[in-house]
C-alpha positions as CSV (number, residue, x, y, z in Angstrom):
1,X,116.6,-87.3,-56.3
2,X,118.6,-84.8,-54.6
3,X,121.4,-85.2,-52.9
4,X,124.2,-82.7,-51.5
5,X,128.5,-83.6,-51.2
6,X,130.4,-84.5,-48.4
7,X,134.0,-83.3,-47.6
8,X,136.4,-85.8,-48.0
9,X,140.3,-84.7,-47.9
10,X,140.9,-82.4,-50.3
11,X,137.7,-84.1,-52.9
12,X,134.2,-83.6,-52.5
13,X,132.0,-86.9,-52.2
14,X,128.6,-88.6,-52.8
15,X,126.9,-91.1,-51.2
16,X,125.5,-94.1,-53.6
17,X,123.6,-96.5,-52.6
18,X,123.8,-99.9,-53.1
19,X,120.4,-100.5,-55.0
20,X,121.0,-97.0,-56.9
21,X,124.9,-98.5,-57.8
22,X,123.1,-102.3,-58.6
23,X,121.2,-100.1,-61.4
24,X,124.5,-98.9,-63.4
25,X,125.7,-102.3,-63.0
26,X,127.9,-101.8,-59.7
27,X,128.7,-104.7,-58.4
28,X,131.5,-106.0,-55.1
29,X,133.9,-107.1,-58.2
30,X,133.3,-104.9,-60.9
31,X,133.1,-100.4,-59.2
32,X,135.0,-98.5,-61.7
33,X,133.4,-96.2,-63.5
34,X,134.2,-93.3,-65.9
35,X,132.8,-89.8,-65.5
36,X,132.1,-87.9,-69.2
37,X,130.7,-84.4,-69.3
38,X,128.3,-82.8,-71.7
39,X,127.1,-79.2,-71.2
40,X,127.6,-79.4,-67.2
41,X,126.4,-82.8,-67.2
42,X,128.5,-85.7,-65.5
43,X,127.7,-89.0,-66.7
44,X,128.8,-91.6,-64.8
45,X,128.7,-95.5,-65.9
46,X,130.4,-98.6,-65.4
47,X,133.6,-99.0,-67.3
48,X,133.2,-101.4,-70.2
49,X,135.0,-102.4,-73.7
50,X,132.5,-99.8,-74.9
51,X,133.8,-96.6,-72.7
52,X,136.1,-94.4,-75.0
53,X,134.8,-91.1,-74.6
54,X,135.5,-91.3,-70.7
55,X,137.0,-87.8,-69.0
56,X,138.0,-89.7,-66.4
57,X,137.9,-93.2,-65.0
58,X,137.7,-93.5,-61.0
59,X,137.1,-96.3,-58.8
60,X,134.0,-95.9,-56.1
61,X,135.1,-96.2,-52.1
62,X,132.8,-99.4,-50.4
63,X,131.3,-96.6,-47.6
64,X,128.5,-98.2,-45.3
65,X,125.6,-100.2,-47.1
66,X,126.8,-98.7,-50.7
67,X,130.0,-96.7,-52.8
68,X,131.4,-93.2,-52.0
69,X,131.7,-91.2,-55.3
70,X,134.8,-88.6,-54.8
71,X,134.7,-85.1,-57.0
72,X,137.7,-83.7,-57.5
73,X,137.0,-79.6,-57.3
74,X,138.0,-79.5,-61.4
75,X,134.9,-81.8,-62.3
76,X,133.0,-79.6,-59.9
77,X,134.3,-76.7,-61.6
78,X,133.6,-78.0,-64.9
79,X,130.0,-78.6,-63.9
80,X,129.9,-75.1,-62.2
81,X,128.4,-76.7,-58.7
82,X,129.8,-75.3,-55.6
83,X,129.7,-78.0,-53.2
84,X,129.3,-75.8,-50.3
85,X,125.6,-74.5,-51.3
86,X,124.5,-76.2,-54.3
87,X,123.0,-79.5,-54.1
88,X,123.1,-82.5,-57.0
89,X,120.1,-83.5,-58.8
90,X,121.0,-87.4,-59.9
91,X,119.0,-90.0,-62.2
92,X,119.1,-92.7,-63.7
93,X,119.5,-93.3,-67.6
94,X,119.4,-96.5,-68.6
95,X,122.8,-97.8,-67.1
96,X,124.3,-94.7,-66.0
97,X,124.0,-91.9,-63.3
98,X,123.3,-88.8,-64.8
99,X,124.5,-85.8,-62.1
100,X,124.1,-81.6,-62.6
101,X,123.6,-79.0,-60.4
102,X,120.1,-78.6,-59.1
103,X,118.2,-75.8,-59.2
104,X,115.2,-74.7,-57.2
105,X,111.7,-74.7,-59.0
């Protein structure tokens, strides 16, 4: 699916919902995840026992009926999206969100 970012401050954020968020394992107790990032790839999963190779760990905002996901501009950098014009392409793998740039076919 494809989604675009939302200002937020001085981050950029998405918009999970709670059935997509239910799917990694995202529960009202248990919303931090870690972001890792593989050829301009973010991976985002639940934090676990099992997490070491995490870039980052970040906690999801409760927004609405599901989590708010914030970017700071270095991860978008990393992943060479510009939040202004490019929009997201996410899936789901297994028990993680996998998030990169999408590009029009």
């Amino acid at each position: 699916m494809k989604k675009n970012l939302t200002t937020n401050g001085n981050t950029w954020q998405l918009y999970i919902n709670k059935p997509i968020a239910q799917l990694i394992g995202i529960n009202k107790d248990e919303y931090t995840v870690s972001f890792v990032i593989k050829n301009r790839v973010l991976y985002v999963q639940k934090v676990d026992s099992d997490t070491t190779d995490s870039l980052l760990v970040k906690k999801l905002i409760k927004r609405s009926a599901g989590y708010g996901l914030n970017f700071p501009i270095p991860i978008l950098e990393l992943l060479e999206i510009n939040p202004e014009e490019d929009l997201l392409e996410i899936n789901v793998d297994e028990d993680r969100l996998v998030i990169q740039k999408a590009f029009e076919s």
